[in-house]
C-alpha positions as CSV (number, residue, x, y, z in Angstrom):
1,X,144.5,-80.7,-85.3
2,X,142.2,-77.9,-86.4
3,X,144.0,-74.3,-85.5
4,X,140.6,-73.5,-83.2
5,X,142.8,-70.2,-82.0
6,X,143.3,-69.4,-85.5
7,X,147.0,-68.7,-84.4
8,X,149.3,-67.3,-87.4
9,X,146.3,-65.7,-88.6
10,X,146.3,-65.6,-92.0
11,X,148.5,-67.5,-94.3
12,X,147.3,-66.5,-98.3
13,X,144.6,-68.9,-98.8
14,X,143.3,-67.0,-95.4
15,X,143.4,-63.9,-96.7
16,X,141.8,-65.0,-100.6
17,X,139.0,-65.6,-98.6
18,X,138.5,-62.9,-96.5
19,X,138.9,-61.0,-99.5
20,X,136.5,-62.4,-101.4
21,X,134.1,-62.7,-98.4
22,X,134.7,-58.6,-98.2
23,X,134.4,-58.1,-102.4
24,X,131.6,-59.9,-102.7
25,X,129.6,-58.2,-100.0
26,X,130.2,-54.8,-101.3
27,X,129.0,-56.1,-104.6
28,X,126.2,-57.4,-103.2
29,X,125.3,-54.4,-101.8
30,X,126.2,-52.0,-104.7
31,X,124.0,-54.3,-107.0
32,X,121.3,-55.0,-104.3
33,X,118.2,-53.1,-106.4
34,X,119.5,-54.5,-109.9
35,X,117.9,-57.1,-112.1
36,X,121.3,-59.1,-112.3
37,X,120.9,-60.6,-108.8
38,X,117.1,-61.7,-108.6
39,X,118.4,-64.9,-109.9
40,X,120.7,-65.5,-106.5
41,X,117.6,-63.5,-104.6
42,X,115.5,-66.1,-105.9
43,X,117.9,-69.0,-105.2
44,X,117.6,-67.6,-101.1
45,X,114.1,-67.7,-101.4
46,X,113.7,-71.2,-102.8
47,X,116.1,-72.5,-100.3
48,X,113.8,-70.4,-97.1
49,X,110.4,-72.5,-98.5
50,X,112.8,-76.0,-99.3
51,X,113.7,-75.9,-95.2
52,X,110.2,-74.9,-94.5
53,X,109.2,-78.3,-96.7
54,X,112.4,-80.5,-95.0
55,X,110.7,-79.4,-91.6
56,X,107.4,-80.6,-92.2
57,X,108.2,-83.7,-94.0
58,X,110.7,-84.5,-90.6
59,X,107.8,-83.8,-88.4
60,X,105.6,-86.0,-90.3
61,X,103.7,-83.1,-92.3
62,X,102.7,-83.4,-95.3
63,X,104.0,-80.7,-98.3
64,X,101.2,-79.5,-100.4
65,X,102.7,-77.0,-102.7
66,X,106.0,-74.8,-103.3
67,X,105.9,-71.3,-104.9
68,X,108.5,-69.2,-105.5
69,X,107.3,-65.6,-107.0
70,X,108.7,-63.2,-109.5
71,X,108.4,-60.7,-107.2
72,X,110.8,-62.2,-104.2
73,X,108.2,-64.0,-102.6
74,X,107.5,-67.6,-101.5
75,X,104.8,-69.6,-99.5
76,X,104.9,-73.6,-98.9
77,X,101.8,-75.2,-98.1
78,X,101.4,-77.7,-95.7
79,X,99.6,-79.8,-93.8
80,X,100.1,-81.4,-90.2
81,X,103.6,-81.5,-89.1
82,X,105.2,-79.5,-86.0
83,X,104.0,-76.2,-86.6
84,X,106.6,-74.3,-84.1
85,X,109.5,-76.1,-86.4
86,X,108.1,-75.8,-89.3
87,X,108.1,-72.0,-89.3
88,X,110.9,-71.3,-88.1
89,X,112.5,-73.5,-90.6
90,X,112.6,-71.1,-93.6
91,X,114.8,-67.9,-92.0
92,X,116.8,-70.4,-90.1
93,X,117.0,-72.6,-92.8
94,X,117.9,-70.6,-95.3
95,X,120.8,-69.0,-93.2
96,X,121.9,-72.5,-92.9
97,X,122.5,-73.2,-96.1
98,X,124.1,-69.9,-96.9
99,X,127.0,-71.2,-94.0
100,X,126.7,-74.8,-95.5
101,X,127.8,-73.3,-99.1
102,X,130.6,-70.4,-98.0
103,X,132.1,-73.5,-95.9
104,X,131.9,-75.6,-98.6
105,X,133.6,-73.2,-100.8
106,X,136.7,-73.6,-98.7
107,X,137.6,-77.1,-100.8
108,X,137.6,-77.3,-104.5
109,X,136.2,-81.0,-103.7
110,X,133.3,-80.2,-101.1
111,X,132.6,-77.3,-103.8
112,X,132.0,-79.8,-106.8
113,X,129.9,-81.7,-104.2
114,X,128.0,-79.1,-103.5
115,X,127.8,-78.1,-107.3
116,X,127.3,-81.4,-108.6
117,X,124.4,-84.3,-108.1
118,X,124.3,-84.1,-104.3
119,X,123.1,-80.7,-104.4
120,X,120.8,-80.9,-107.3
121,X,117.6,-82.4,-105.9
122,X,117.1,-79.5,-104.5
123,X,116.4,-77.7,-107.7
124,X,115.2,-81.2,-109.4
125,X,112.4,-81.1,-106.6
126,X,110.7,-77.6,-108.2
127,X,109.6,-79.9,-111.2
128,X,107.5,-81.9,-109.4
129,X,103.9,-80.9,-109.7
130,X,104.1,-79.5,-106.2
131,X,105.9,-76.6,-107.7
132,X,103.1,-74.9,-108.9
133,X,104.0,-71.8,-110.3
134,X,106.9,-71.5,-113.9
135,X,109.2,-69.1,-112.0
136,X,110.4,-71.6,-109.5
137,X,110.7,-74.0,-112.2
138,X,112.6,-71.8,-114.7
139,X,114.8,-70.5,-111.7
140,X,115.7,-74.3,-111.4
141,X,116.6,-75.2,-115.4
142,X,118.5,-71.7,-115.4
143,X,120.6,-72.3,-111.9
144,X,121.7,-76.1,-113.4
145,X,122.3,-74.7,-116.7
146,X,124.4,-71.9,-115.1
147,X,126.3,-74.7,-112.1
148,X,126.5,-76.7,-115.4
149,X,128.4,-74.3,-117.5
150,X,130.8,-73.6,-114.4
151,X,131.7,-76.8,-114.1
152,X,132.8,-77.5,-117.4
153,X,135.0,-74.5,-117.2
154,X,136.3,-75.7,-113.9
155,X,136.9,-79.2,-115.1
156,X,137.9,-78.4,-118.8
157,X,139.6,-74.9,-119.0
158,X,141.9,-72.7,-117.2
159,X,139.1,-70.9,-115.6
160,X,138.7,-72.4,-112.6
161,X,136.0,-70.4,-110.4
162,X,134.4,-72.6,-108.6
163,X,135.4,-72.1,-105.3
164,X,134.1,-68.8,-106.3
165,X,130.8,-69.0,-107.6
166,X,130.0,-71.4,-104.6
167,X,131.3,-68.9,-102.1
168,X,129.5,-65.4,-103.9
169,X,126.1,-67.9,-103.6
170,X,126.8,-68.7,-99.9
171,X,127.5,-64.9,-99.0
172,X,124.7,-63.8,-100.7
173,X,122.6,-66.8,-99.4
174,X,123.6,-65.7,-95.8
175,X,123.2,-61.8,-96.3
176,X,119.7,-62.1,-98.0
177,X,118.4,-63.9,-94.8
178,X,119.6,-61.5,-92.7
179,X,118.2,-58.6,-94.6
180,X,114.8,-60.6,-95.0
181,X,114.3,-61.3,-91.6
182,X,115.2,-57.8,-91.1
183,X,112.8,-56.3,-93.5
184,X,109.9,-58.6,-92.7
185,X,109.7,-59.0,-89.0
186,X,112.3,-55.9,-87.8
187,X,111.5,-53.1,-89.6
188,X,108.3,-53.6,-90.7
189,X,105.1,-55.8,-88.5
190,X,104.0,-58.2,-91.6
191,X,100.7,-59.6,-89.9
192,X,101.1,-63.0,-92.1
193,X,104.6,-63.4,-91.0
194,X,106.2,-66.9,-90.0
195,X,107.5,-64.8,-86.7
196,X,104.0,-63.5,-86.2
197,X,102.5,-67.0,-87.1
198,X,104.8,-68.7,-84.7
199,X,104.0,-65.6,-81.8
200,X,100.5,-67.6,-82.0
201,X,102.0,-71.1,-81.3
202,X,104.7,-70.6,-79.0
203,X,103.7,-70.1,-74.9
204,X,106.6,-67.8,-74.9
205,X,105.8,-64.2,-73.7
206,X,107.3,-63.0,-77.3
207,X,105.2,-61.6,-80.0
208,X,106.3,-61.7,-83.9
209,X,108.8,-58.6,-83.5
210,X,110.6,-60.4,-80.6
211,X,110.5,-63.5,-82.5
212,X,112.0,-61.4,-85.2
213,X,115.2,-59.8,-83.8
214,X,115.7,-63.4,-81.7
215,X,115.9,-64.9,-85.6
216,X,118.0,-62.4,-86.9
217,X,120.5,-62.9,-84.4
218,X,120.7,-66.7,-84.8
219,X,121.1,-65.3,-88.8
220,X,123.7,-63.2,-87.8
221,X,125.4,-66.0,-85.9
222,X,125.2,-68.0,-88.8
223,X,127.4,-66.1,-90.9
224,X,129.9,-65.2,-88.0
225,X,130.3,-68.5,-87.6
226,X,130.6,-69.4,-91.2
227,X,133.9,-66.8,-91.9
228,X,135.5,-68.3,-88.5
229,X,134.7,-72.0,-89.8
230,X,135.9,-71.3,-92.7
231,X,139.4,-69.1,-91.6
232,X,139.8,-73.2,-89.5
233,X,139.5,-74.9,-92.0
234,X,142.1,-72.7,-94.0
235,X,144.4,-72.7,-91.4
């Protein structure tokens, strides 16, 4: 039965992640403003405009065209769909898929899954002529070339990070889309925002700066509720 109380909190493998959870956040913020993680930065924002394209195609949309920019930013075009999912998709989304990879991190298996073929379409789906721009497409070649190496020390060497790799994406997955929704809709009033947008869809007496902190705690959430999922799981 899974330890929901998290009683006899924490045994080693417990404490390895918390640890790492801790490390890599520090890093993440120490590096924030370097070159050396636009790569991952990049990753976040692919994944924000990928849910924003999984929303519409649910909702019986239609995805025109995915670009991921040099300088951090993204826009998916689309046409028909839900509108009031389909915007919300991307921050949402994105933070997601940061929880999806830290808990997947937890299991050397569920990390090769998430690592291996299951997880590539993702990244395959950039060179469809949809992708439109050869940053998103080059971020795609690189990230397999990089998973690829990984894997072949995981599976053929004593070096056998993983777990790791999988975990420092999720964390910084899950603290990018905090920060962006922070940065975007929080701090500053970006007119052409998806919170703004969705103000003008949505009946609800909320305009793009309430839609903004609303998301941001649902981000927040997200990663809360990744570390305690994942302290379960290790229990």
């Amino acid at each position: 039965m899974p330890n929901w109380e998290l009683k006899n909190c924490c045994d080693k493998d417990q404490k390895i992640f918390i640890a790492c959870v801790a490390a890599f956040t520090v890093v993440i913020f120490v590096l924030w403003r370097t070159f050396l993680l636009t790569p991952f930065k990049l990753i976040t924002v692919f994944l924000h405009e990928a849910s924003h394209a999984i929303a519409c195609i649910l909702t019986c949309g239609k995805v025109e065209g995915i670009q991921v920019h040099a300088n951090e930013g993204g826009v998916t075009q689309t046409r028909g769909g839900a509108y009031w999912i389909i915007l919300p998709a991307g921050y949402l989304g994105s933070s997601f898929w940061g929880m999806a990879l830290i808990l997947a991190s937890t299991n050397l298996l569920t990390a090769r899954i998430a690592a291996g073929p299951d997880f590539y379409p993702f990244f395959f789906a950039c060179l469809h002529p949809l992708s439109k721009k050869w940053t998103l497409r080059g971020l795609c070649i690189g990230f397999i070339i990089f998973i690829a190496v990984i894997w072949v020390l995981q599976e053929k060497t004593t070096v056998h990070i993983l777990r790791y790799v999988i975990l420092f994406i999720g964390v910084m997955n899950s603290l990018f889309s905090v920060y962006d929704i922070y940065d975007d809709l929080i701090s500053r009033r970006v007119h052409s925002s998806d919170a703004e947008k969705f103000a003008e869809v949505c009946p609800c007496p909320c305009n793009g700066f309430g839609w903004g902190v609303i998301w941001g705690m649902i981000s927040f959430a997200f990663l809360c509720a990744s570390l305690y999922l994942g302290l379960v799981i290790l229990s």
